[in-house]
C-alpha positions as CSV (number, residue, x, y, z in Angstrom):
1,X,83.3,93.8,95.7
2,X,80.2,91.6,96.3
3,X,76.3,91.8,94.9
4,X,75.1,92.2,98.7
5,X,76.5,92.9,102.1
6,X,77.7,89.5,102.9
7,X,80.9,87.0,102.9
8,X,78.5,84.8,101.2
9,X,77.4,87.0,98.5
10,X,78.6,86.6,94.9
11,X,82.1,87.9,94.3
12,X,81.9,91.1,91.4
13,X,85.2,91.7,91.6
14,X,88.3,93.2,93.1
15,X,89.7,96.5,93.9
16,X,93.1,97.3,93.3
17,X,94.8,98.6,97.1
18,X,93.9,102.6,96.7
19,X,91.0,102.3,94.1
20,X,88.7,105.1,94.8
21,X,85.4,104.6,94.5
22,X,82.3,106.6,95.4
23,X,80.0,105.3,98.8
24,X,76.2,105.3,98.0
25,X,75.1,104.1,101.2
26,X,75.8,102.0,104.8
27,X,74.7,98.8,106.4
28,X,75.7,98.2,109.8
29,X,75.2,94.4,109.4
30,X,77.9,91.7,110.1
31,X,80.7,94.5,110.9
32,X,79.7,96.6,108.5
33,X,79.4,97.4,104.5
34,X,79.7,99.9,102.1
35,X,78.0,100.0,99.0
36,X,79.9,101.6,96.2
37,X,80.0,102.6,92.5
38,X,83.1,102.1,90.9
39,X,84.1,102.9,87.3
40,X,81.5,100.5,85.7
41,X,80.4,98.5,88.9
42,X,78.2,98.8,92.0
43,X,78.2,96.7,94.8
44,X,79.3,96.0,98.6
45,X,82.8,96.1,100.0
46,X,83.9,95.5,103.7
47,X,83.3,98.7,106.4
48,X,86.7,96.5,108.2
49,X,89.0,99.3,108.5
50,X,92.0,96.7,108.5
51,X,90.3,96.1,104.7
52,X,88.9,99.3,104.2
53,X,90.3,102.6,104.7
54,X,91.3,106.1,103.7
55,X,94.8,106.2,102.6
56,X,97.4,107.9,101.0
57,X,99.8,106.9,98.5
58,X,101.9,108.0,95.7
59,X,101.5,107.1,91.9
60,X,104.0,105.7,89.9
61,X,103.9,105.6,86.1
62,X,106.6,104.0,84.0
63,X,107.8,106.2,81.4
64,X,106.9,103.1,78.5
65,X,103.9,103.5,79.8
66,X,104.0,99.7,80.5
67,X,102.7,99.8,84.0
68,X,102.2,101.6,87.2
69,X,102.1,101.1,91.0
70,X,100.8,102.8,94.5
71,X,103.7,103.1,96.9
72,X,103.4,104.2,100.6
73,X,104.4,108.2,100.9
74,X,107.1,107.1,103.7
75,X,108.9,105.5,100.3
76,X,110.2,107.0,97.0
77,X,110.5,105.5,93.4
78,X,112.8,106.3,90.9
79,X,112.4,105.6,86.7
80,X,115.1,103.5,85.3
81,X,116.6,103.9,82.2
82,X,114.9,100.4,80.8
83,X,111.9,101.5,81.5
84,X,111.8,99.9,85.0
85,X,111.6,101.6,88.5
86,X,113.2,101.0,92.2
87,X,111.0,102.0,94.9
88,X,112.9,102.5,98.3
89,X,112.0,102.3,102.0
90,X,112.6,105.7,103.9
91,X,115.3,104.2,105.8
92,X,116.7,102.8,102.5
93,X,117.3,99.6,103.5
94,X,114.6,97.5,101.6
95,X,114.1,98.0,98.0
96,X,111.3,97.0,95.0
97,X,112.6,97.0,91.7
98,X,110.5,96.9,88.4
99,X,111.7,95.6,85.1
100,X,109.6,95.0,81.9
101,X,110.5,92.5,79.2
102,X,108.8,91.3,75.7
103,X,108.9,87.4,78.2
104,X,109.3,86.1,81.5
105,X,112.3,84.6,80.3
106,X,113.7,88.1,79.0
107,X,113.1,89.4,83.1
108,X,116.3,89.5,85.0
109,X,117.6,86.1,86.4
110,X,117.6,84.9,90.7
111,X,121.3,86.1,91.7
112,X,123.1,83.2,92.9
113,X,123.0,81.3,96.0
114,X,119.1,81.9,97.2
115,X,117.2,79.4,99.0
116,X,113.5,78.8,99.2
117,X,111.7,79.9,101.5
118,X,107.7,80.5,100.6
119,X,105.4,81.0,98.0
120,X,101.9,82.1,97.9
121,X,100.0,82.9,94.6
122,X,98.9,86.0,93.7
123,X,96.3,88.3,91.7
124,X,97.9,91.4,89.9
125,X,95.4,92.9,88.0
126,X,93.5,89.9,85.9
127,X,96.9,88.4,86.1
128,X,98.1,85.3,88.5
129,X,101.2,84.7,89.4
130,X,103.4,83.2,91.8
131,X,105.1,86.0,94.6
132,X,108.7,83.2,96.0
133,X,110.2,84.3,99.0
134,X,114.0,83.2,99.1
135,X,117.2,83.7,101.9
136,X,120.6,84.1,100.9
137,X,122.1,81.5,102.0
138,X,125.6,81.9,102.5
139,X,125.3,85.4,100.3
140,X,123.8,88.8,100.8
141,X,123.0,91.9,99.0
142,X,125.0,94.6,100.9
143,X,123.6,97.9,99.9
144,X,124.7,101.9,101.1
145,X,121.4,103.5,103.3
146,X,120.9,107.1,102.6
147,X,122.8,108.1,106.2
148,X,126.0,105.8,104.5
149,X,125.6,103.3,106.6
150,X,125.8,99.6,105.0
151,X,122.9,97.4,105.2
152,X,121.9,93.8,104.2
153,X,119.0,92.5,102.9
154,X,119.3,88.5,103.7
155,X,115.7,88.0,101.7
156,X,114.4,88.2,98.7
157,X,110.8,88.5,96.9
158,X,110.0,87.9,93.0
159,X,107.2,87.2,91.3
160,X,107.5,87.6,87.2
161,X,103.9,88.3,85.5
162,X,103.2,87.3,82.0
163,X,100.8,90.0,80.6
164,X,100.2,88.7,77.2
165,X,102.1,87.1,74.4
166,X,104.6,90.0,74.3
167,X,104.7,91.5,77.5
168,X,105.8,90.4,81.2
169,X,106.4,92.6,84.3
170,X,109.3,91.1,87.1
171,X,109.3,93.0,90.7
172,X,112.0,91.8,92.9
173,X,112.1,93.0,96.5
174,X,115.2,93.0,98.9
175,X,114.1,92.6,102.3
176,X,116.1,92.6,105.4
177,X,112.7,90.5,107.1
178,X,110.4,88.5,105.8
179,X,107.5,90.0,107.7
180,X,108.4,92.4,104.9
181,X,106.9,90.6,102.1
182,X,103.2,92.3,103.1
183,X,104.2,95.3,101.6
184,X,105.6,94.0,98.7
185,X,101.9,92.2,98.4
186,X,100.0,95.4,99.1
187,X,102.6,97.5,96.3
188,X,102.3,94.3,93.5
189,X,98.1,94.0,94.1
190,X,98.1,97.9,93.3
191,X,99.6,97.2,89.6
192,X,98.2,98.0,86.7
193,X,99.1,97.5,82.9
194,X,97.4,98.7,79.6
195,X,96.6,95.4,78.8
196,X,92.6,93.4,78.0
197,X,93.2,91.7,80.9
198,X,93.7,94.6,83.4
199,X,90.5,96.1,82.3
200,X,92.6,98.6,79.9
């Protein structure tokens, strides 16, 4: 969200991926801009359809409370007893889980034998992180697909958040292409956590 209808204009801040906000008005200039009133904020966001659109997604809230997520309506989540969650595909053949610890270090380990492959940084909510793309290697992940078919997901996406002295949030995505990782981005930037730095 910017203080005019412009690249160049001062940066406000960001919107979460299905943040609803409420349009005051329209400029048709340079593509197009909207200027909106959020919860506490008014300014100019993108008319880009590619940046800005209607959409429809599904909201998941960990039963701790601890965090929660927009995933696409194609997918479904499911609690885990920790106080986690596993998002899956609708073919069932790539998977996001969630896991909360009191540290980073107390988030599930990389399994064996991973390579890797990219990393790009990321914002989740007020906090940055790093989102590492790794391949298997020799090794793979062999999961069952709702039809019972077997499938394998030859990549893998983590990035582990540290939320505050006592809290960190790990998502770990297995992807059977890495073209996948865009939706693990667009599910990790909708994250929020009850924490000062999320705006809570």
């Amino acid at each position: 969200m910017r203080d005019g209808p412009s690249t160049s204009a001062k940066v406000l801040g960001t919107l979460v991926r299905g943040a609803e906000v409420t349009v005051n008005s329209y400029n048709p200039a340079s593509g197009g801009w909207l200027n909106v009133k959020g919860v506490s904020v008014t300014g100019w966001i993108s008319a880009n359809q590619q940046l800005t659109a209607p959409g429809t997604f599904y909201p998941f809230a960990s039963a701790s409370g601890s965090f929660s997520t927009l995933y696409p309506t194609t997918w479904s989540a499911t609690a885990t007893p920790s106080g986690g969650a596993v998002l899956r595909s609708a073919s069932g053949t790539e998977t996001i889980s969630f896991s909360a610890g009191a540290s980073v270090s107390a988030l599930p380990p990389l399994p064996a034998g991973v390579q890797p492959l990219a990393s790009q940084q990321l914002l989740v909510c007020g906090v940055t992180g790093h989102l590492l793309s790794y391949t298997r290697g020799s090794t793979t992940t062999t999961s069952v697909a709702p039809q019972g078919q077997a499938v394998t997901e030859p990549y893998l996406a983590v990035i582990n958040l540290a939320i505050d002295k006592t809290h960190a949030l790990g998502i770990q995505a297995n992807l059977t292409s890495p073209s996948q990782i865009s939706t693990v981005i667009s599910i990790a930037s909708s994250v929020t956590f009850p924490a000062k730095v999320c705006g809570a």
